[in-house]
C-alpha positions in Angstrom: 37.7 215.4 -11.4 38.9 218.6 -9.7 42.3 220.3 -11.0 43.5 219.8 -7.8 43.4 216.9 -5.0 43.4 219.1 -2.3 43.8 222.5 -1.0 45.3 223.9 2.1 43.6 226.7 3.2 45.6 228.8 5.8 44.0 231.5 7.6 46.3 234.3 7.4 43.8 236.7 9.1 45.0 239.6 11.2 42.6 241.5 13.3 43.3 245.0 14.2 41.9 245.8 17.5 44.3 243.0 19.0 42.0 240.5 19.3 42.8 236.4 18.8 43.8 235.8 15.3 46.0 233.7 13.4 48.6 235.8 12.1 49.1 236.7 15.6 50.7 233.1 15.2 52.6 233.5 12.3 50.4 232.3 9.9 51.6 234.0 7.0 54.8 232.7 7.5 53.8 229.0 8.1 51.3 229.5 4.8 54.8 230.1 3.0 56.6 227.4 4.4 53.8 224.8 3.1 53.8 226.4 0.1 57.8 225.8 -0.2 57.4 222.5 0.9 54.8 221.2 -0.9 56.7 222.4 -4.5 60.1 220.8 -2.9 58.2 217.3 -2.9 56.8 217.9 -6.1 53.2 218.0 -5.3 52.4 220.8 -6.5 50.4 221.9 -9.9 47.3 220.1 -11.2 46.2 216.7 -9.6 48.3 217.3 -6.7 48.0 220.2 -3.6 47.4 223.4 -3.5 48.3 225.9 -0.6 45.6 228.7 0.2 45.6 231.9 2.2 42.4 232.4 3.4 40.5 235.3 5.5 39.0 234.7 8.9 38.2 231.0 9.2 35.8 231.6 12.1 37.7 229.8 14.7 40.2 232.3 16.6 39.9 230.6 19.5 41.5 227.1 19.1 44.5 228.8 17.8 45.9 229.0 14.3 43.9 227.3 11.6 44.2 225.2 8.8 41.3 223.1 6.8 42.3 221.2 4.3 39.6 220.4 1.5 38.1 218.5 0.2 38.3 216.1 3.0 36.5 218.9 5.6 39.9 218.6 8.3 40.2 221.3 10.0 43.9 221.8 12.6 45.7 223.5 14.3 49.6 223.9 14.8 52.3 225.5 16.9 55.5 225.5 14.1 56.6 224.1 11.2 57.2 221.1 12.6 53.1 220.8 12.7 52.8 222.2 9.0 55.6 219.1 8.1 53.2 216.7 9.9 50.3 217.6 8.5 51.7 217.3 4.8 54.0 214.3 5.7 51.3 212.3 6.9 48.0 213.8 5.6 48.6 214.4 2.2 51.5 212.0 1.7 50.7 209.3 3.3 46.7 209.7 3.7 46.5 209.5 7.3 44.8 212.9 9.4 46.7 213.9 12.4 44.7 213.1 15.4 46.7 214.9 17.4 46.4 218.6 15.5 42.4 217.8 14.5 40.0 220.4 15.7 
């Protein structure tokens, strides 16, 4: 058993010759606002979720990205409205997002 259920991993990668990126969407910022969220709800901390910045996740062009392991589900979202999806109904409730799936 792994010390956590899952992991979030947010690309939070900025490229500097202007290039598509996710932090040109904010991605820092929405990798902080899951992290809030998921310690408001309690999930947090071994056996529950873990929220990950990551480097370039290879897949600039479909927007900002987040893969969430180890269930291999990779999305992508607009606001935190998204993020709140993704946790309400992925990692609450057990049930990807169709709609945000890449």
């Amino acid at each position: 058993m792994s010390y956590f259920k899952h992991h979030l991993f947010f690309c939070t990668n900025q490229r500097e010759d202007g290039s598509a990126c996710c932090q040109n969407h904010n991605a820092q910022a929405m990798r902080e606002h899951a992290k809030q969220r998921i310690k408001a709800l309690g999930l947090n901390g071994q056996g529950g979720i873990r929220i990950n910045g990551a480097g370039c996740l290879d897949r600039c062009s479909e927007g900002p990205v987040v893969v969430v392991y180890p269930d291999e589900t990779w999305y992508t979202y607009v606001d935190q409205e998204d993020v709140d999806e993704i946790i309400d109904e992925h990692m609450v409730n057990g049930r990807p997002v169709a709609r945000l799936k890449i």
